[in-house]
C-alpha positions as CSV (number, residue, x, y, z in Angstrom):
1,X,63.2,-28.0,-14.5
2,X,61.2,-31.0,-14.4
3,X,63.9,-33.4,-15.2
4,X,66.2,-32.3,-12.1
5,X,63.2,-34.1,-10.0
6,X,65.1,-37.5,-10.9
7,X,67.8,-38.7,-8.2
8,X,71.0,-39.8,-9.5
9,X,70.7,-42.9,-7.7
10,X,68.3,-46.0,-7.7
11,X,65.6,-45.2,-5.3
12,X,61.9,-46.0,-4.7
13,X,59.6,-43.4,-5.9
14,X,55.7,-43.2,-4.6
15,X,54.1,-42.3,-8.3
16,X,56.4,-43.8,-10.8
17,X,54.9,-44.7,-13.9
18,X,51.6,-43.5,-12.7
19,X,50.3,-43.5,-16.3
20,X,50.0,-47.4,-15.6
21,X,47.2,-46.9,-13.1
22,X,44.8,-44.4,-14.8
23,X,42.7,-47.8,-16.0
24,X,41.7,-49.6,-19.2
25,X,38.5,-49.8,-20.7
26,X,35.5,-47.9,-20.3
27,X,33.1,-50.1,-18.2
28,X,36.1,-50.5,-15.4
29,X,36.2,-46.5,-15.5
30,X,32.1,-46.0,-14.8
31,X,32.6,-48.6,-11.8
32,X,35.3,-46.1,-10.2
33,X,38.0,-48.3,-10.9
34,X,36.8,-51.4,-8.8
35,X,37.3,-54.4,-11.4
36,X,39.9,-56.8,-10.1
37,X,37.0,-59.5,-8.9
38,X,35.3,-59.1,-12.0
39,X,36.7,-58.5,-15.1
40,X,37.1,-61.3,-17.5
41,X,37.4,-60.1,-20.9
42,X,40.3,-58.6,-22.8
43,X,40.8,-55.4,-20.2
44,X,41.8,-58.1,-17.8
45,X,45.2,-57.8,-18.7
46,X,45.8,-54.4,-17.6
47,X,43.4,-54.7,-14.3
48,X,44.5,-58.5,-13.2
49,X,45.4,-61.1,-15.8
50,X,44.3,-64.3,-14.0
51,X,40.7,-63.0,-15.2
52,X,42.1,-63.5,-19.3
53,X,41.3,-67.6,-18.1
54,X,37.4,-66.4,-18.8
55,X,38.2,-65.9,-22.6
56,X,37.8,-69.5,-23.5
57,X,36.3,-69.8,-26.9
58,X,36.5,-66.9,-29.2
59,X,39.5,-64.0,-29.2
60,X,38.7,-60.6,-27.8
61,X,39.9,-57.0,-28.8
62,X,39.3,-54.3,-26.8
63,X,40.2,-50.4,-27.3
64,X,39.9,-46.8,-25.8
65,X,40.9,-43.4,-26.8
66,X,40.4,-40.9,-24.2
67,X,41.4,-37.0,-23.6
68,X,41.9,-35.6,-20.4
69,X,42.6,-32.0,-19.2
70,X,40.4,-30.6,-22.2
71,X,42.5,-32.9,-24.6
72,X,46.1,-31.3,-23.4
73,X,46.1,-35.2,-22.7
74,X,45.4,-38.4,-24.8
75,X,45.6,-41.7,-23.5
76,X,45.5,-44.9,-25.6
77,X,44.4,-48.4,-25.0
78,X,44.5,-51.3,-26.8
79,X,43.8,-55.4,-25.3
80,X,43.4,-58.8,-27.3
81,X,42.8,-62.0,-25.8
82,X,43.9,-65.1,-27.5
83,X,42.7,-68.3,-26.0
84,X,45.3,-71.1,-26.0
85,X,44.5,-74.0,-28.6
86,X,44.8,-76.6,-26.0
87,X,41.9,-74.9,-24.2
88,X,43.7,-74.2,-21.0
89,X,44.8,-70.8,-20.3
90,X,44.7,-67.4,-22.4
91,X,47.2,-65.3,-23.4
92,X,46.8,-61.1,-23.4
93,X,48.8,-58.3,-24.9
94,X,48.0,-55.0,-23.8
95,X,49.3,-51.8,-25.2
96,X,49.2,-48.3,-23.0
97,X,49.7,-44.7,-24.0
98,X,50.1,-41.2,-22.4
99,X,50.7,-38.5,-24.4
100,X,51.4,-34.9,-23.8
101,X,52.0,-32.2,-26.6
102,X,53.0,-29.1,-27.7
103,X,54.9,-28.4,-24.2
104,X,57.1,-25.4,-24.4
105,X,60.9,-25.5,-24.0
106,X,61.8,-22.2,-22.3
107,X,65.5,-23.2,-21.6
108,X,66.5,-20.6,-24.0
109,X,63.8,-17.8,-23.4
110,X,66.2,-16.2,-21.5
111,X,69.3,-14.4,-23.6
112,X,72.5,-13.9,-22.7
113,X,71.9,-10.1,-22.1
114,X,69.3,-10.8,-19.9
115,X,66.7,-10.0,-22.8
116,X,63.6,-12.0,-23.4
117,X,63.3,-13.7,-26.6
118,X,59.7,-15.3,-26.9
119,X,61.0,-16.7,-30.6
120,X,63.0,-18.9,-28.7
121,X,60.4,-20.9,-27.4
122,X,60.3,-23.9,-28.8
123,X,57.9,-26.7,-27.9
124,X,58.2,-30.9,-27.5
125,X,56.5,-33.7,-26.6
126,X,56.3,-36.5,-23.7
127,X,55.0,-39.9,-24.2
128,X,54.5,-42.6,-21.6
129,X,54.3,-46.4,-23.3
130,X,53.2,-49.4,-21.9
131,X,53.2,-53.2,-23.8
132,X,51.6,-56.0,-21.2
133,X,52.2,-59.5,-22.2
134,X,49.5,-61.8,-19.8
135,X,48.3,-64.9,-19.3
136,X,45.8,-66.5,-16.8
137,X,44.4,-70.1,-16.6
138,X,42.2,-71.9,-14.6
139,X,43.3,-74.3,-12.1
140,X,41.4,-77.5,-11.2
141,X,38.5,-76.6,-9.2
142,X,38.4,-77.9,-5.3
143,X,35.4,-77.8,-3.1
144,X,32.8,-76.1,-5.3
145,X,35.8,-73.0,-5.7
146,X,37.0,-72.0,-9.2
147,X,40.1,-70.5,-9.4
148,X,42.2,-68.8,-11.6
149,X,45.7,-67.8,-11.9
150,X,47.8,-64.9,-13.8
151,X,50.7,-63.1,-15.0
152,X,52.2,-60.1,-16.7
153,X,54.8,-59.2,-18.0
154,X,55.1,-55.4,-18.2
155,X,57.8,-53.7,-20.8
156,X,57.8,-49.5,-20.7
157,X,58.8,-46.9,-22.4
158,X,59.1,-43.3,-21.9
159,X,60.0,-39.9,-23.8
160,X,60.4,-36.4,-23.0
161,X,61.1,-34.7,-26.0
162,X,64.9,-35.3,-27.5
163,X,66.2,-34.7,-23.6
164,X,65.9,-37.9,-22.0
165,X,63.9,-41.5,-22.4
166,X,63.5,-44.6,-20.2
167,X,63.2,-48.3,-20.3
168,X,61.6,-50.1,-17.8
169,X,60.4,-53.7,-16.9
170,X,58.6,-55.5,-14.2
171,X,55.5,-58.1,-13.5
172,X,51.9,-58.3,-11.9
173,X,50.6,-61.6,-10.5
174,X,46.8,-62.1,-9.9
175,X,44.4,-64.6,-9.1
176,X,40.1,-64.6,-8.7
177,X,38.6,-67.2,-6.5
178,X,34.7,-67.6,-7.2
179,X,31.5,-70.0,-5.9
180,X,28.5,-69.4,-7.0
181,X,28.2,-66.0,-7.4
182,X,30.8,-64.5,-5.0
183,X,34.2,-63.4,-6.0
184,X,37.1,-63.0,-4.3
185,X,40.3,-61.9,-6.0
186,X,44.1,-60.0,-5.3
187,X,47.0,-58.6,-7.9
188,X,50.2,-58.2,-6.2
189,X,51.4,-55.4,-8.5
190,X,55.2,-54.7,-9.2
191,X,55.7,-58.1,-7.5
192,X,59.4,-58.2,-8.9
193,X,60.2,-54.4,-8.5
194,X,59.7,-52.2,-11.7
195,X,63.1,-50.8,-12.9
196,X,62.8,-47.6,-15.1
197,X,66.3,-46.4,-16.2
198,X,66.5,-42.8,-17.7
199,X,68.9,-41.8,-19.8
200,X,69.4,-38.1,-20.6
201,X,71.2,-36.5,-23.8
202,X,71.2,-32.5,-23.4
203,X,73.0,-30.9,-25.6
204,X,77.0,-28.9,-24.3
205,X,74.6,-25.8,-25.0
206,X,71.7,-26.7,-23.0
207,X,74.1,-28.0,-20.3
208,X,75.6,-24.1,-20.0
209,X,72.1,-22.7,-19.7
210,X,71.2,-25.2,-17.0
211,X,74.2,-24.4,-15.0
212,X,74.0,-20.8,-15.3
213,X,70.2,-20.9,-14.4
214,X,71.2,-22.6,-11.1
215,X,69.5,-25.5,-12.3
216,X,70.3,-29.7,-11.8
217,X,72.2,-30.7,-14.6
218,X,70.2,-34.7,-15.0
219,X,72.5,-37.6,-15.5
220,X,71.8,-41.3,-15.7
221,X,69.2,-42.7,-13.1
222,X,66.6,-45.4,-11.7
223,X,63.4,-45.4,-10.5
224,X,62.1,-48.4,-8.5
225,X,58.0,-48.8,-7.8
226,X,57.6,-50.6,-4.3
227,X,55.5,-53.5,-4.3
228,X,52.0,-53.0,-3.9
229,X,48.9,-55.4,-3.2
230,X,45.0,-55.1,-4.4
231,X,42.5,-57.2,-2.7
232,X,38.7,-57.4,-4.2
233,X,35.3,-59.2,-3.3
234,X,32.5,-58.9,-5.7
235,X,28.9,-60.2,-5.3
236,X,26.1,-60.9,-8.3
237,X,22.6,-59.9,-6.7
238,X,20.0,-62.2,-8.6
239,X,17.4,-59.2,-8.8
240,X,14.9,-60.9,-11.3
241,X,15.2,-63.2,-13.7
242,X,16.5,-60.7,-16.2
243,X,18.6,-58.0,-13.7
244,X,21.3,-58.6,-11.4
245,X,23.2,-56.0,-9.9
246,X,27.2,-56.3,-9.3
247,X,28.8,-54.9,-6.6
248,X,32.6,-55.2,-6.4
249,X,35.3,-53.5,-3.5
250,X,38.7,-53.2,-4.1
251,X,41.4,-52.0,-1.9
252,X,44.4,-50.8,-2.8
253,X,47.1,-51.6,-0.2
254,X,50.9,-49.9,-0.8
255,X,53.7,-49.6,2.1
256,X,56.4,-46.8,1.2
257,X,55.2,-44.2,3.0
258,X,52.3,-42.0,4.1
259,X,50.1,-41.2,1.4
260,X,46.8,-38.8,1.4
261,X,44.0,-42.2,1.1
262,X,41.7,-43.0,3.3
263,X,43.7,-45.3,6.0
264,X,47.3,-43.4,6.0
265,X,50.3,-44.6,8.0
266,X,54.3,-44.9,7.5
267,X,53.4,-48.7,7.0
268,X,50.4,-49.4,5.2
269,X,48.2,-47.4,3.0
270,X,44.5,-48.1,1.6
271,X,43.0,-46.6,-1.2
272,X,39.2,-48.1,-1.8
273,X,37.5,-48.4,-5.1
274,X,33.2,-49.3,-4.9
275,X,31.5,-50.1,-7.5
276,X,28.2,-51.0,-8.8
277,X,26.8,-52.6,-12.2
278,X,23.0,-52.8,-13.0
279,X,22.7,-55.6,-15.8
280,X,19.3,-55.7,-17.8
281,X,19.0,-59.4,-20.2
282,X,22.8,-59.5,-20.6
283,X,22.4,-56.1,-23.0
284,X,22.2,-53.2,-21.1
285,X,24.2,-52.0,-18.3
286,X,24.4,-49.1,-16.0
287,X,26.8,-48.3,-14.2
288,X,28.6,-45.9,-10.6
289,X,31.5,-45.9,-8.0
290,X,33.5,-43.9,-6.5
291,X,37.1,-43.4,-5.6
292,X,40.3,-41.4,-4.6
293,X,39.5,-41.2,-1.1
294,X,41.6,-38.0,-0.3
295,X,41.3,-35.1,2.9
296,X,41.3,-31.8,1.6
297,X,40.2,-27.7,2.7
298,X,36.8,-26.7,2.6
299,X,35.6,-24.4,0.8
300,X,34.9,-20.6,2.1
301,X,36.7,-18.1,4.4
302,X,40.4,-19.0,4.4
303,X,40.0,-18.6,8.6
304,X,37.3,-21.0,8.6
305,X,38.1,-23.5,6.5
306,X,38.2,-27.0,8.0
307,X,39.8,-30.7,6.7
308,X,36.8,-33.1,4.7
309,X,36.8,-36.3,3.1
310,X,36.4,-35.9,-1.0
311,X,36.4,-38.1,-3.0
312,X,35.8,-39.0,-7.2
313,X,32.3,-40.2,-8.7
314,X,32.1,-42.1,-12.1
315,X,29.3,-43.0,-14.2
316,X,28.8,-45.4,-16.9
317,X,26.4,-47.4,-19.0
318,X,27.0,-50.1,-21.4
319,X,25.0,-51.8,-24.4
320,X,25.8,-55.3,-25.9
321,X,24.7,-57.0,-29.3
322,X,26.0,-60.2,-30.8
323,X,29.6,-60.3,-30.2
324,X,29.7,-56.6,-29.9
325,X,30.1,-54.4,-26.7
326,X,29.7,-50.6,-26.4
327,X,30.9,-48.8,-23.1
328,X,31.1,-45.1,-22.0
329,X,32.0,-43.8,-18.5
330,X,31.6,-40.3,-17.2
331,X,34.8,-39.6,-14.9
332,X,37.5,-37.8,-14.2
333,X,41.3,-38.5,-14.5
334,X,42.0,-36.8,-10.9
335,X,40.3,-34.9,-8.1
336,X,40.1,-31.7,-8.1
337,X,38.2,-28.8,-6.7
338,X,36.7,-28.3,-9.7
339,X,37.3,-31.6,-11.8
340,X,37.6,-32.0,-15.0
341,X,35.7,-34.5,-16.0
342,X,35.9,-36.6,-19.8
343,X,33.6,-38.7,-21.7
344,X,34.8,-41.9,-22.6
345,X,33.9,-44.7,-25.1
346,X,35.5,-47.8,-25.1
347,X,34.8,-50.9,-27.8
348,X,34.6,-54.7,-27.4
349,X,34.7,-57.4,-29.8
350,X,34.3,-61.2,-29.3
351,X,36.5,-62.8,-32.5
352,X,35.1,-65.6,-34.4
353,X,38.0,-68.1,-34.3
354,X,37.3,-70.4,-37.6
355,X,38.0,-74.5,-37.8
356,X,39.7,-75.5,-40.5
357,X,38.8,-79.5,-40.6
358,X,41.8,-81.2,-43.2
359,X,40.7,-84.6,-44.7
360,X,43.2,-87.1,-45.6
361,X,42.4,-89.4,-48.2
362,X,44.3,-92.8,-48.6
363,X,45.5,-93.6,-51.6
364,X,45.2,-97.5,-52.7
């Protein structure tokens, strides 16, 4: 039963809420996930919110709708920017959703008599929700630096089917230090602890079938995600007059317990993200990284098989016109053997923010 996999008690679990860290947008997805140096539109409040402070003039929306696991899987995203009207800081609301349908119940598959009933299989659904309220501004700049600084605000809710839901709440801070054209940046993720409390409301009839079938019977219960920390440096090569090339590292650090990355220990985990962006006149963009680092069998002979690095390629390009931006990655959402990946597209549009100029006209 997948519920019974929820403690009873508070405790820290390694991938709670991992829906929150598939990514946003379509250009961070071709670069492999590595966007916490760079990002400075309306995706930055998903990947670190001090970067919103680079929306200054106009409002930004930004959206995604992506399938995964030959579409068993959607996942929604949605980001606007809203720059403040005293010109210092930016506010961000960001909107997340994982959905999974058409899942079948086979609690009561199972008679009584010990018969099997296959019109008793019934099916549901299990949604994952996300709402991020950011905001990032930039601080006075000191010795040539510019820096930035950012928050969020994180609100979730979860579903699975009519047996159980979950609110939870926690908060990101960020910050990007840049000069010139290197970028230095960090997120300390879960900063305050994320809560998720589940509630669960089975029926006295699904109760009886669980307890005969020698399975947990789920009661109230809290998740907790640990703390964890993503530093990032990012570099603008000056190719030509018209290219550049971008190349960004991020490293994912988290501390509650050994995990399968590519530095693993009981105290301290790294997960990298590379990636690279080819620029052409500010209009066209190509894009590549590569991620989840994991050890894994090799293929062949079961007696021969030995333990190799794998790890997850991406691919991207990305076209820009007026206030317009067009993105689409080539990835997939984890590794595999034999991946699966998706094509994604992902929209960006700079707002025109109007001035409304009152005249006031004295009257003698």
């Amino acid at each position: 039963m997948l519920l019974s996999t929820i403690s009873a008690s508070a405790q820290f679990v390694q991938y709670a809420n991992e829906f929150l860290n598939i990514g946003a947008g379509a250009r961070g997805l071709g670069m492999g996930g590595a966007q916490i140096a760079s990002v400075k539109d309306a995706n930055a409040g998903y990947w670190n919110p001090a970067g919103l402070a680079n929306v200054r003039d106009n409002p930004q929306i930004s959206a995604m709708d992506a399938e995964y696991f030959s579409g068993i899987a959607k996942y929604y995203f949605a980001g606007l920017a809203i720059p403040a009207i005293n010109g210092k800081g930016t506010f961000g609301i960001t909107f997340l959703r994982f959905q999974v349908d058409d899942i079948p119940n086979t609690l009561y598959l199972v008679q009584p008599d010990g018969s099997i009933n296959y019109n008793n299989i019934t099916s549901f659904s299990s949604g994952d929700n996300a709402v991020l309220l950011s905001y990032g501004q930039k601080m006075k700049d000191f010795y040539g630096f510019k820096l930035s600084l950012g928050g969020t605000a994180k609100i979730i809710y979860r579903s699975v089917g009519s047996f159980a839901n979950a609110w939870g709440f926690g908060f990101d801070a960020g910050a990007q230090l840049s000069k010139g054209n290197f970028r230095l940046a960090a997120v300390v993720k879960d900063v305050s602890t994320t809560f998720t409390a589940w509630n669960f409301t089975f029926s006295d009839a699904d109760k009886q079938v669980l307890y005969l079938t020698n399975n947990d019977i789920p009661v109230k219960s809290t998740e907790m995600t640990a703390p964890s920390v993503v530093i990032a440096g990012a570099y603008n090569f000056n190719l030509s007059k018209k290219v550049q090339l971008l190349a960004e590292a991020n490293m994912h650090l988290t501390f509650n317990g050994r995990t399968n990355t590519l530095v693993s220990s009981n105290l301290l985990n790294i997960d990298p993200n590379l990636g690279l962006e080819l620029n052409y006149n500010k209009h066209l963009f190509f894009r590549t990284g590569i991620s989840n680092f994991q050890r894994a069998l090799s293929d062949g002979d079961l007696t021969n098989q030995k333990k190799v690095w794998i790890f997850q390629p991406s691919l991207g390009a990305g076209f820009k016109t007026g206030n317009l931006s067009i993105d689409y990655a080539f990835t997939s959402l984890a590794n595999q053997s034999n991946p699966l990946y998706s094509n994604i597209v992902s929209l960006k549009l700079d707002l025109i923010r109007y001035k409304v100029k009152v005249q006031v006209k004295k009257i003698r």
